[in-house]
C-alpha positions in Angstrom: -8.9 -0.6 -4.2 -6.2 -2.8 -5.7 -3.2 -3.7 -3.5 0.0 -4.0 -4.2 0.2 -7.9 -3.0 -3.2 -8.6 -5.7 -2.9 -11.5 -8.0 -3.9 -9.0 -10.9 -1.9 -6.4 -12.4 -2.5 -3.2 -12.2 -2.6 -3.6 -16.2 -5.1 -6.5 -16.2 -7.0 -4.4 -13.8 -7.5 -1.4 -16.2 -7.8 -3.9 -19.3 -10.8 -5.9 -17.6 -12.8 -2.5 -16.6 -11.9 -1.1 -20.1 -10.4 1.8 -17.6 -13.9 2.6 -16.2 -14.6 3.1 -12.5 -12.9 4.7 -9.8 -10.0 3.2 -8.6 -7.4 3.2 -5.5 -3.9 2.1 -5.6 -2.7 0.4 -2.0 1.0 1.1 -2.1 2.9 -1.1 0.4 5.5 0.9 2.1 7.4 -2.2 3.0 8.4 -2.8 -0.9 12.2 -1.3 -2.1 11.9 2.3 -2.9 12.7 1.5 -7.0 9.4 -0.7 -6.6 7.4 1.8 -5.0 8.7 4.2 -7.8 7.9 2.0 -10.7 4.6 0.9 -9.3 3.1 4.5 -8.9 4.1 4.9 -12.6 2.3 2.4 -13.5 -0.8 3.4 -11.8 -0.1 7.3 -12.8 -0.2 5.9 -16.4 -4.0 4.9 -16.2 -6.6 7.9 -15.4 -9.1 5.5 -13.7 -6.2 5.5 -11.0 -7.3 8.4 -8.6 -5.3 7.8 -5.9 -2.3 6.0 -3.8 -3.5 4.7 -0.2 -0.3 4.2 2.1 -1.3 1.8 5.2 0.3 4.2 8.4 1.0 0.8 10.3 3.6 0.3 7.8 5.3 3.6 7.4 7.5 2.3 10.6 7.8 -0.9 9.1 6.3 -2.9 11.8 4.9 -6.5 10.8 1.9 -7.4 13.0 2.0 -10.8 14.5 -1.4 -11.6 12.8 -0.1 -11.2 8.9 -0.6 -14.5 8.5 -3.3 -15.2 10.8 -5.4 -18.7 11.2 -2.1 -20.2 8.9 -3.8 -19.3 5.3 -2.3 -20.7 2.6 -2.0 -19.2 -1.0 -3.2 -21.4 -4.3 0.2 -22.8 -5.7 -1.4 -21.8 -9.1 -2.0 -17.7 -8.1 1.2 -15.2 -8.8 1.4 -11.7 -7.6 0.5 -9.9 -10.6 2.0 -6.5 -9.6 5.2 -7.8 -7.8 5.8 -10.6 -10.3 8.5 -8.8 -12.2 10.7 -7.6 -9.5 11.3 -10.9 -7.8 14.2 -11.9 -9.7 15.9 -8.3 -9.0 15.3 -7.6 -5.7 13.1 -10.6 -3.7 15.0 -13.5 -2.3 12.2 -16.0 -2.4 10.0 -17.5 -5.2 7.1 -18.0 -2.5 4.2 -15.7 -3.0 3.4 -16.3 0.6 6.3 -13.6 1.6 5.4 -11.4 -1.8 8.6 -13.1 -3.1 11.2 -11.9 -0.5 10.0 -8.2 -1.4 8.7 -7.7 2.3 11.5 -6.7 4.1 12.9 -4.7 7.0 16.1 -4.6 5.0 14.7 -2.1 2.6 13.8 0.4 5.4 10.5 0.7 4.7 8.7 4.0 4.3 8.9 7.2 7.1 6.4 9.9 7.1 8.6 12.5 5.1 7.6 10.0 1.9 4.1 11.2 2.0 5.3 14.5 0.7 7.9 13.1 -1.5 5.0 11.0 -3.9 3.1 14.0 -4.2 5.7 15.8 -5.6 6.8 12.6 -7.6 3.3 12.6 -9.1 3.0 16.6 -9.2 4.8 16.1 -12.0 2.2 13.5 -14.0 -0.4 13.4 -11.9 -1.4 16.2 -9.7 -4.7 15.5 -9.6 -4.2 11.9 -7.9 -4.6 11.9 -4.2 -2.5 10.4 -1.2 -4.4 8.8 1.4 -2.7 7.3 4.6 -5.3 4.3 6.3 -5.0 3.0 10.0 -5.3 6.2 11.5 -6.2 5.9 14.9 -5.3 9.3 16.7 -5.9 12.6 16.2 -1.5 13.4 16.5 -1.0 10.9 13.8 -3.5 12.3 11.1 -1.9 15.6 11.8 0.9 14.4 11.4 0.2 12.7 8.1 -1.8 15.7 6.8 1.3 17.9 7.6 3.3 15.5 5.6 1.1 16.2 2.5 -1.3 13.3 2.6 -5.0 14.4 1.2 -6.7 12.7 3.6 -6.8 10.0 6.5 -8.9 6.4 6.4 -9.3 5.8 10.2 -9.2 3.1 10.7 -7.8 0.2 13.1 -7.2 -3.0 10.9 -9.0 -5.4 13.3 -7.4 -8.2 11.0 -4.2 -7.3 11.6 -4.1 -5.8 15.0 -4.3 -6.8 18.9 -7.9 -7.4 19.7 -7.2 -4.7 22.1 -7.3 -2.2 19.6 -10.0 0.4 19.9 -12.7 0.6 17.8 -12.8 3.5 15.1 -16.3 4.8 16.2 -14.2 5.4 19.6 -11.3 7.0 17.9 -13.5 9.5 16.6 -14.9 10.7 19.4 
């Protein structure tokens, strides 16, 4: 799975597993719509691609308190090598830490309808390329997400990110 935030491209990706392999896109629904757009054409363009993975925390564009937990810091010398070139057009930061400036509320993030709207987006290039919503963790949201169009739900409750509260998947599935 290759995120959106990675410090390859989705190009160099392809390029260094000469397009071999399975591979999953992680689309971050907090990125401008025209980013979103452009990046699932990229991935579309490459058949190794078989799906886009949409993280269902972010589809009501809530930032955890833990994003940047235990105060990591990024290498000065690493880039984000899928949001590189759309910093100067629509981030307001040159500090990979924030993804540029690209993370934002002010975009208005992603709402459940959107599930449906990329499949039809890649109905027309890619039909065969599956949406996947992760950070399922009731049975009202993956039906809800599955009657939005998604393929299928990861459940799962992002123990990195979230409250350590939060109840474990094998208890979500029961």
């Amino acid at each position: 799975m290759l995120s959106s935030e990675s410090t390859a491209s989705i190009e160099d990706v392809v390029a260094a597993t000469k397009g071999q392999g399975l591979k999953y896109f992680e689309l971050d629904a907090r990125l401008p719509e025209a980013v979103r757009k452009d990046l699932i054409d990229r991935v579309a363009a490459h058949p190794c691609f078989k799906g886009i993975i949409i993280n269902a925390q972010y589809l009501s564009v809530r930032v955890t308190e833990n994003e940047w937990k235990n105060d990591f810091i990024i290498p000065p010398h690493l880039v984000a090598g899928n949001l590189i070139k759309y910093k100067d057009t629509y981030g307001n930061s040159h500090d990979l830490r924030n993804s540029y400036g690209l993370l934002s509320n002010r975009f208005g993030g992603m709402s459940l309808n959107e599930i449906s709207k990329i499949k039809t987006y890649l109905a027309g290039s890619r039909s065969d390329m599956k949406v996947v919503v992760k950070g399922i963790m009731c049975a009202d949201d993956a039906l809800a997400v599955l009657g939005n169009g998604a393929d299928a739900v990861y459940v799962s409750n992002g123990s990195h990110l979230k409250a350590w509260s939060a109840p474990s998947t094998v208890n979500v599935l029961k």
